[in-house]
C-alpha positions in Angstrom: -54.2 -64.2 -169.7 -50.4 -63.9 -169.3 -47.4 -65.7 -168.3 -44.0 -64.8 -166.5 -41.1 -66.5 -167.2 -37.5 -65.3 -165.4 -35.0 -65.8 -168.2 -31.0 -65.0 -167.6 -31.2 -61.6 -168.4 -34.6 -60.6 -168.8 -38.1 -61.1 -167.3 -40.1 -62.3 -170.1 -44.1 -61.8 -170.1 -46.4 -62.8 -172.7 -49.8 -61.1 -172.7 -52.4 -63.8 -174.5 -55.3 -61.7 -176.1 -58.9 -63.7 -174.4 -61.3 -60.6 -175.5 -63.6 -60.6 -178.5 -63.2 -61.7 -181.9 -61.2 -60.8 -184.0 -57.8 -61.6 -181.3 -54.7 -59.8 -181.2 -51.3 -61.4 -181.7 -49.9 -61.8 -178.4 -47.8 -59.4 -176.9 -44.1 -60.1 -175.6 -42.5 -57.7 -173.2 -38.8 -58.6 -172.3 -37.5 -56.1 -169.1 -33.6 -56.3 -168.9 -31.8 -54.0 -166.8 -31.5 -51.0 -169.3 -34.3 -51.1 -171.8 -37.6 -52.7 -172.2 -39.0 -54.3 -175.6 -42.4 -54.8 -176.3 -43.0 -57.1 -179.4 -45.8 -58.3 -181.8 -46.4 -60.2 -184.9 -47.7 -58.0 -187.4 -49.9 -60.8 -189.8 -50.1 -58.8 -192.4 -46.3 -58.6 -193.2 -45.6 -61.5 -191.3 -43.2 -60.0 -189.4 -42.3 -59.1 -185.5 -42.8 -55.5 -184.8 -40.5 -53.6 -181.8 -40.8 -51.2 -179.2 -38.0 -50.4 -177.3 -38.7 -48.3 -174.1 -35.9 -46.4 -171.9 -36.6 -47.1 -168.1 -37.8 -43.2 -167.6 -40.0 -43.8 -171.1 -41.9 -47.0 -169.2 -42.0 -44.9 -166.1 -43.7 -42.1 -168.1 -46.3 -44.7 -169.3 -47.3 -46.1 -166.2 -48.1 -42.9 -165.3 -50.0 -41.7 -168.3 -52.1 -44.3 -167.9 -53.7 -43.1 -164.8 -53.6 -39.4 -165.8 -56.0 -36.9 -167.6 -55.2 -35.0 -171.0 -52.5 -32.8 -170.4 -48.6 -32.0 -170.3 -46.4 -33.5 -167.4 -42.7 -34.0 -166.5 -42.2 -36.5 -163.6 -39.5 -35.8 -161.2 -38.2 -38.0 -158.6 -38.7 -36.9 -155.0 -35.7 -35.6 -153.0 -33.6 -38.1 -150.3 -32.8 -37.2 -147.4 -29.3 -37.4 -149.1 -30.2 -34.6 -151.1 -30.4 -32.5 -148.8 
């Protein structure tokens, strides 16, 4: 389960963990315009852990995710503007 919430400067989404026991802490992901943050309570320490992803970083992980084992550098595909 997950929610979406449009905040000021961010889109907030909270990913709730419904699999087996023992459940993950749930998982905040705030997208502003130059970064993303991905955040978790860690219970042990009792503290919020952070992630903080670069646009081309999150880009890069999209794409891993549907990728086999190996080395890769995306490049963006020319415009007509180009060129």
């Amino acid at each position: 389960m997950f929610t979406i919430e449009h905040e000021f400067d961010a889109t907030v989404i909270t990913l709730i963990d419904e699999g087996k026991r023992p459940l993950q802490e749930d998982v905040t992901i705030n997208a502003f315009a130059e970064c993303v943050t991905v955040e978790q309570l860690d219970p042990r320490t009792d503290r919020v852990q952070m992630v903080t992803f670069s646009p081309e970083q999150l880009r890069d992980l999209a794409a891993a995710l549907d990728l086999p084992e190996g080395v890769y550098q995306l490049r963006e595909a020319p415009t007509d503007q180009d060129g």
